[in-house]
N, C-alpha and C positions, 0 to 999 in steps of 0.2 A: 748611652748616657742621657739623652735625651729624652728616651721612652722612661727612664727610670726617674727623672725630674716633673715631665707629666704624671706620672703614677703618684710622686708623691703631694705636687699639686691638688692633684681629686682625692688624697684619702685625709690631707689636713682642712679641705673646704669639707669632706661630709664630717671631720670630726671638729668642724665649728672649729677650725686654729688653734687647738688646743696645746698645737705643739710647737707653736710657732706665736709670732706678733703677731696681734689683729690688723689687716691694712687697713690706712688711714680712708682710703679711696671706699671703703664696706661698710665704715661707721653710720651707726643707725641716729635719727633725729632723735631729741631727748624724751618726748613724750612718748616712743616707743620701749626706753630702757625702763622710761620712768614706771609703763603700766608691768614691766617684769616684774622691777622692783614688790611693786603696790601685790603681784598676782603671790609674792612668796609670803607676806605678811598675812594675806586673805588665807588662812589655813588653818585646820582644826586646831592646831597645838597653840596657836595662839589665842585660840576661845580656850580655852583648857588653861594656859596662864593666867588668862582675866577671869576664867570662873575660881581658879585658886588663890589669887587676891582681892575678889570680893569675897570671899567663904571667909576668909581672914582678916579682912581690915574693913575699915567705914570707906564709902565711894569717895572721901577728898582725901583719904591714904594711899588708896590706891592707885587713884589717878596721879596725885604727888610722886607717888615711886614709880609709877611709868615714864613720867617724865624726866624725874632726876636720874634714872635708871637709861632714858636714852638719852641723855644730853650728855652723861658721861662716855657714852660708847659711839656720838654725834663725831666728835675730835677726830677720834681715833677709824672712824668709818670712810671719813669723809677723807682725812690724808695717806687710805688704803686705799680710797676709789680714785683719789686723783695720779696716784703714785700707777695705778694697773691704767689709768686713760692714757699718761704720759706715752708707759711702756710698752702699751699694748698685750699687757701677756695679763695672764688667770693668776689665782694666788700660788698655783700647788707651782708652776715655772718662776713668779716672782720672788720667791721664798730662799731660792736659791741664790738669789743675786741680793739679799736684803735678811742678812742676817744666820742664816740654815744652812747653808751649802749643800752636795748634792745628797748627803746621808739625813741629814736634817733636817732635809723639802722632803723626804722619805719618812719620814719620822712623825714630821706633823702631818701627811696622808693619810699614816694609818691610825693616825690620831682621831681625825676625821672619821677614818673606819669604822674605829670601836662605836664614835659617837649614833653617827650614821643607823649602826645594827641595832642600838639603844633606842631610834627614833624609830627602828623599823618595829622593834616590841612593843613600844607604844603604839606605834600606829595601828597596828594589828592587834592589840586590845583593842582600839576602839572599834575597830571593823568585826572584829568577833562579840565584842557587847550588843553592836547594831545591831546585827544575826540572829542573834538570841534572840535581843528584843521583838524583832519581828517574827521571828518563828512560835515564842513563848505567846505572842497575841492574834495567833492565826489557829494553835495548836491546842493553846489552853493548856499547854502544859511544860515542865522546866527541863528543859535542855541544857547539857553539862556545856560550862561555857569551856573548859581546859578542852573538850575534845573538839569542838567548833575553832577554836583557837588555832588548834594544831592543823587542824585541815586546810585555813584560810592561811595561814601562813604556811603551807607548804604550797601549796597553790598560787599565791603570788609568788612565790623561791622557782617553780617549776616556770612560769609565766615570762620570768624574765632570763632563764635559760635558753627557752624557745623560740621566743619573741612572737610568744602569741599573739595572734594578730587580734582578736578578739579582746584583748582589753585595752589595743589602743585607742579606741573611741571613747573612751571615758575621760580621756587627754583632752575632746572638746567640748566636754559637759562640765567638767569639774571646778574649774570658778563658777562660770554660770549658776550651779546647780547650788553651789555653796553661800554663792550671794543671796540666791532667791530663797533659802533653809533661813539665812539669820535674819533675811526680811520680814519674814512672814514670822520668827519666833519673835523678833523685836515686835511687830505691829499688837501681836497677840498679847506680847509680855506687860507692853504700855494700855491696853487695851483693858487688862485685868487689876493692874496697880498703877497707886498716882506718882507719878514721877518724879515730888517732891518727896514723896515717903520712901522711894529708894533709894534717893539721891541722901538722905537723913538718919536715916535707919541705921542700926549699931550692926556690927560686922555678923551672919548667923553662925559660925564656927565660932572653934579657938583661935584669941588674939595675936595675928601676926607682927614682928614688931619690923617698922619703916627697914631697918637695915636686912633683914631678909628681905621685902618683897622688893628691895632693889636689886639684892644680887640677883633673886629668880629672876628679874625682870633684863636683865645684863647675861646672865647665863642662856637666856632664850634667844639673846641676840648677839650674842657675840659671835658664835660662829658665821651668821649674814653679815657681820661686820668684816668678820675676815676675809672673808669670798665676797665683801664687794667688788673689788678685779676683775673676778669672772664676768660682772652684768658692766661694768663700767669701760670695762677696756673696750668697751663698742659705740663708747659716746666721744664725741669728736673735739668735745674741749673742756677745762676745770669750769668753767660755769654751767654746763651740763652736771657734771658729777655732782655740784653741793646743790642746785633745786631735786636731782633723784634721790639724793642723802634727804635730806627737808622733806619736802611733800611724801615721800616714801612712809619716812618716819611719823609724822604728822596723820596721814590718813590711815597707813597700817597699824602701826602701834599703837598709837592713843588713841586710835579712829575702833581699831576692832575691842582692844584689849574695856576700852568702855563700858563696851555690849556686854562684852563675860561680866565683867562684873554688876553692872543691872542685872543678868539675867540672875547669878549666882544668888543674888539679893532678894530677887522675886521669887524662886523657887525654894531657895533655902539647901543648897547642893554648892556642892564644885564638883561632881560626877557629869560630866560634859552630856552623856547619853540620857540619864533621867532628863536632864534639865530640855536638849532637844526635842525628848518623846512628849513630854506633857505642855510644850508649847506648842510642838507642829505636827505631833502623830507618827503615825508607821512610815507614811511618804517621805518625810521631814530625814527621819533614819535612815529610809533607803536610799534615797539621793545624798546624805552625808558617806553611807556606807562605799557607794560609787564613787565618789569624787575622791576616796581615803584610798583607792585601789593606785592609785595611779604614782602618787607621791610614794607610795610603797615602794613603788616598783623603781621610780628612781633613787629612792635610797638606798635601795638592795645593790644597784647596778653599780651606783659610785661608789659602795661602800667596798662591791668585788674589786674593782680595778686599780682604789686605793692598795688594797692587802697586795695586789699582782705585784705593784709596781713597786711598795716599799720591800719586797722580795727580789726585785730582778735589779732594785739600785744600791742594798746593802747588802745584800748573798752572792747576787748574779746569778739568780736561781730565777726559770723562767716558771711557772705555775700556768696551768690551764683555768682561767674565767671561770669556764662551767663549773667544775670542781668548787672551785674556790665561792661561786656565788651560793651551789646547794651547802656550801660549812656556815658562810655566814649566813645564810637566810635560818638553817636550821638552829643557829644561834640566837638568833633574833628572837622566831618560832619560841625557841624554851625561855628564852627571857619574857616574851608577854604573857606564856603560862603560867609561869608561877608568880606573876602578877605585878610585873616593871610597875604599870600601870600606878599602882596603889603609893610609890614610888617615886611619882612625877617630882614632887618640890624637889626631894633630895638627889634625881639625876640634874634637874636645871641647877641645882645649885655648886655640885660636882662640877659643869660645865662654867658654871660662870668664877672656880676657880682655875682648873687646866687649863682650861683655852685666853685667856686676856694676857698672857705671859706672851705667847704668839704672835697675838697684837701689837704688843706692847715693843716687844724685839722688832718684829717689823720695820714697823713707823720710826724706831729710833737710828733703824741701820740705815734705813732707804732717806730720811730728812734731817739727822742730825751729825750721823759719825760719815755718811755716804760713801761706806767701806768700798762696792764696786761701782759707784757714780759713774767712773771716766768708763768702766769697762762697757755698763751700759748703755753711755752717750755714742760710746764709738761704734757701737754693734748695732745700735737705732740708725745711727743714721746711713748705714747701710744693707738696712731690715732686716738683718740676722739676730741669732742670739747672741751670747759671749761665750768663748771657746772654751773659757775654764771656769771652774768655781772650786771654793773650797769645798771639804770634805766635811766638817763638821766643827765650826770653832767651838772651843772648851766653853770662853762666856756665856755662848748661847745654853748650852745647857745647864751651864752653873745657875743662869740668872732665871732659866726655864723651872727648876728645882725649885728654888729661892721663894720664887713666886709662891709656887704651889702648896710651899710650908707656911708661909705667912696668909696665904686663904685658909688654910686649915687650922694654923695655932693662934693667929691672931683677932681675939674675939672682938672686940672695939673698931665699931665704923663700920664702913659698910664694906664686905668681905670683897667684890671685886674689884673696888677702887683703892684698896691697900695693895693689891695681887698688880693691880696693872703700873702703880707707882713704884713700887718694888723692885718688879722685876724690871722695867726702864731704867729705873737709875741704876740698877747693879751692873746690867747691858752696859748699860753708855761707861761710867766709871772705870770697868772693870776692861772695858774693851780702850779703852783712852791709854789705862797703865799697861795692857801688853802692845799697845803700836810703840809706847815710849821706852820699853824695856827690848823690845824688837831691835827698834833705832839704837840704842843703845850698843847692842849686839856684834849690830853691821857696824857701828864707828870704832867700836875697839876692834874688833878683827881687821875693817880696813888700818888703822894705826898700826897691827903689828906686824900686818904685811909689808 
C-alpha cells in the first residue's frame, strides 16, 4: 500500500497536480504566475487578432473593443481564477464540482478538443506560410503551400508521438524569439510611418462593426478565461489572482493586440506573415516559424488527452494517446490545408459564442447557486477531492444550448455578452426551480410515508 501511494505521489508531481489539489505549501509567488500569464497572451494568434482588427476598424475602435471585449470577460476571469486559487484544482477537475458533473467536465474537454485541433490548423498555416516564404526567397521560386502544409503538420503530429527530443529547445527560444520579431518589426514599422497617421488613418479593409470586433476579441479570450485555474490554482491568495487577471490583461491584450493593429495599418494587411516579412525579413519568419513549433505541439498533446479522457469518462472505453494524437493532428493537418487560416474571424467568433456558456455555468454554480460548496469545503480541508459528483445536470445543458442559439440568432449587441447573460440566468433560474421542485418531491413523499 505504501509503495502504491509513493507511486502515485511522483506521477501526480511530474503531471503538475493535475489530478489532484495543488498544495498550499508549492504555491508559486505572484510575479511568477503573473509572467505565465503575460508568456500565453505574447502569441502569434494574438498579433493575428490585432492585425484583423486593425484591417477592419480605425485604431480608437479597435483598441475600444479590446477593452470593452476584456473588461467583459475581466468578471468572469477573475471569479474563475479565484474560485481554482481557493480549490486548488485546473478547470477540466473544477468543472465537475461547479456546474458539469463528471460527463459534463467530459464534454467541455472535448469541447476544448475540437477547439484546440482548430488552433493547431491555424497555427500550422502559419508555420507552413513561414516555409514558403522563406523557401519562395531563397529559391526564387513558388512552392505549393498545401504540400508544405501537410508535411509540417505531420511532422509536428509525429513529434509529439515520440517526444522528439529535438524540438524541445524551441521551448526556450520561443517568447524570447517572439518578443525580439515584434521589436524589431514595431521599431521598423514607427521608423517608416508617423505614429500620429496610424493612430488617425481610416481602417485599410472592409468596415468591421464594434460589436463583432468585440465578440472576436472575447472569442480569443475566452477559453484563457476558462483555464485560468489551471495558471491560478498555484497562486497562494485572491489578491494574487486579480493583479495576474489585471496586469495579464493590460500588458497582453491591449499591450500586444495594439501592435497588430499599428502594424495592420502600416502595412495595409491582416495576413500576419506578409506583414512580419516586410517589416523584419526571412530571419523575422524564421524565428516566428520556431517559436509556432512548440505551441503546436502543446496543442496537439492537450487536445489528444482531452478526446482520451472524454472517451474513458462517458463510454469507459480506454483509447491509446498515440492513436488518438496521429487522428487529431491529421485533422488539424487537413483543416490548415484547405485553409482554416483564411477563416480566422469566423472561428474566433464560433468561439466566442460556444465557449462563454461554460463560463458563464461555472461562475454561477461555484458563486451564486454553490450546488457542491459544502462538498468542496469538506474535501479542502482534508486535501482530497469530493467522492461523488453528478453525472450531468439537464440545466447545464439546457442553459449550454440556450446560450449558443442566442449567439447565433440574436443579432443586436454584442454577440458574447448576450451568450454569457443568457446562458447565467437560464443556469441560475432554471437550477433554483428544480432544487424547489426537488424539495418539493421529498416533502410529499416524506407526508405520505
Amino acid at each position: 500500500m505504501a509503495e502504491k501511494n509513493h507511486n502515485s505521489t511522483v506521477e501526480d508531481t511530474y503531471d503538475d497536480y493535475s489530478t489532484q489539489r495543488f498544495p498550499k505549501d508549492k504555491r508559486d509567488p505572484m510575479w511568477k504566475v503573473l509572467m505565465v500569464q503575460i508568456g500565453g497572451f505574447v502569441a502569434l494568434s494574438q498579433f493575428m487578432l490585432g492585425a484583423e482588427l486593425g484591417y477592419g476598424m480605425t485604431f480608437h475602435d479597435a483598441v475600444l473593443s479590446t477593452i470593452l471585449g476584456s473588461v467583459i470577460l475581466q468578471f468572469i476571469s477573475f471569479g474563475l481564477g479565484l474560485a481554482g486559487q481557493r480549490e486548488g484544482l485546473p478547470t477540466s477537475l473544477l468543472s465537475k464540482w461547479a456546474g458539469f458533473g463528471t460527463v459534463g467536465s467530459a464534454i467541455v474537454g472535448l469541447t476544448f478538443a475540437i477547439s484546440l485541433i482548430g488552433w493547431f490548423g491555424i497555427q500550422n498555416s502559419v508555420f507552413a506560410q513561414g516555409v514558403v516564404q522563406i523557401m519562395n526567397t531563397i529559391t526564387h521560386s513558388n512552392i505549393n503551400y498545401q504540400l508544405v502544409a501537410t508535411i509540417t503538420g505531420l511532422l509536428v503530429t509525429f513529434s509529439v508521438i515520440f517526444g522528439f527530443k529535438g524540438l524541445s529547445w524551441t521551448t526556450n527560444i520561443s517568447i524570447p524569439a517572439f518578443i525580439i520579431v515584434m521589436g524589431f518589426a514595431t521599431y521598423n514599422m514607427l521608423k517608416g510611418n508617423s505614429l500620429s497617421h496610424l493612430v488617425t488613418m481610416a481602417a485599410p479593409g472592409a468596415a468591421m462593426g464594434m460589436g463583432a470586433g468585440i465578440t472576436m476579441v472575447t472569442g480569443n479570450f475566452i477559453v484563457g478565461a476558462i483555464i485560468m485555474p489551471d495558471i491560478t490554482r498555484r497562486t497562494k491568495n485572491g489578491r494574487d489572482v486579480f493583479w495576474v487577471c489585471v496586469i495579464g490583461t493590460i500588458v497582453g491584450e491591449l499591450g500586444v493586440n495594439v501592435i497588430g493593429v499599428l502594424m495592420a495599418h502600416a502595412i495595409g494587411s491582416k495576413e500576419i506573415m506578409p506583414i512580419i516579412y516586410q517589416l523584419t525579413g526571412a530571419l523575422g519568419i524564421a524565428l516566428i516559424v520556431l517559436s509556432s513549433v512548440k505551441v503546436n505541439d502543446m496543442n496537439l498533446y492537450s487536445a489528444s488527452l482531452n478526446v482520451v479522457n472524454f472517451f474513458r469518462q462517458v463510454f469507459k472505453v480506454s483509447l491509446n494517446r498515440s492513436v488518438m494524437t496521429v487522428i487529431t493532428g491529421i485533422l488539424g493537418t487537413i483543416l490548415s490545408v484547405i485553409g482554416l487560416i483564411d477563416k480566422f474571424q469566423g472561428f474566433l467568433t464560433v468561439l466566442g459564442v460556444v465557449f462563454p456558456p461554460i463560463a458563464a455555468i461555472m461562475f454561477v454554480d461555484y458563486w451564486l447557486l454553490k450546488t457542491d460548496r459544502k462538498n468542496l469545503d469538506e474535501s479542502r480541508a482534508k486535501g482530497e477531492l469530493p467522492q461523488t459528483s453528478a453525472k450531468l445536470p439537464v440545466m447545464t445543458v439546457i442553459a449550454w444550448i440556450i446560450g449558443i442559439l442566442v449567439g447565433q440568432f440574436v443579432t443586436w449587441g454584442v454577440q458574447s455578452l448576450n451568450v454569457l447573460i443568457s446562458s447565467g440566468l437560464v443556469y441560475y433560474l432554471g437550477s433554483l426551480l428544480v432544487r424547489k421542485v426537488d424539495q418539493r418531491i421529498v416533502k410529499n413523499k416524506g407526508i405520505e410515508e
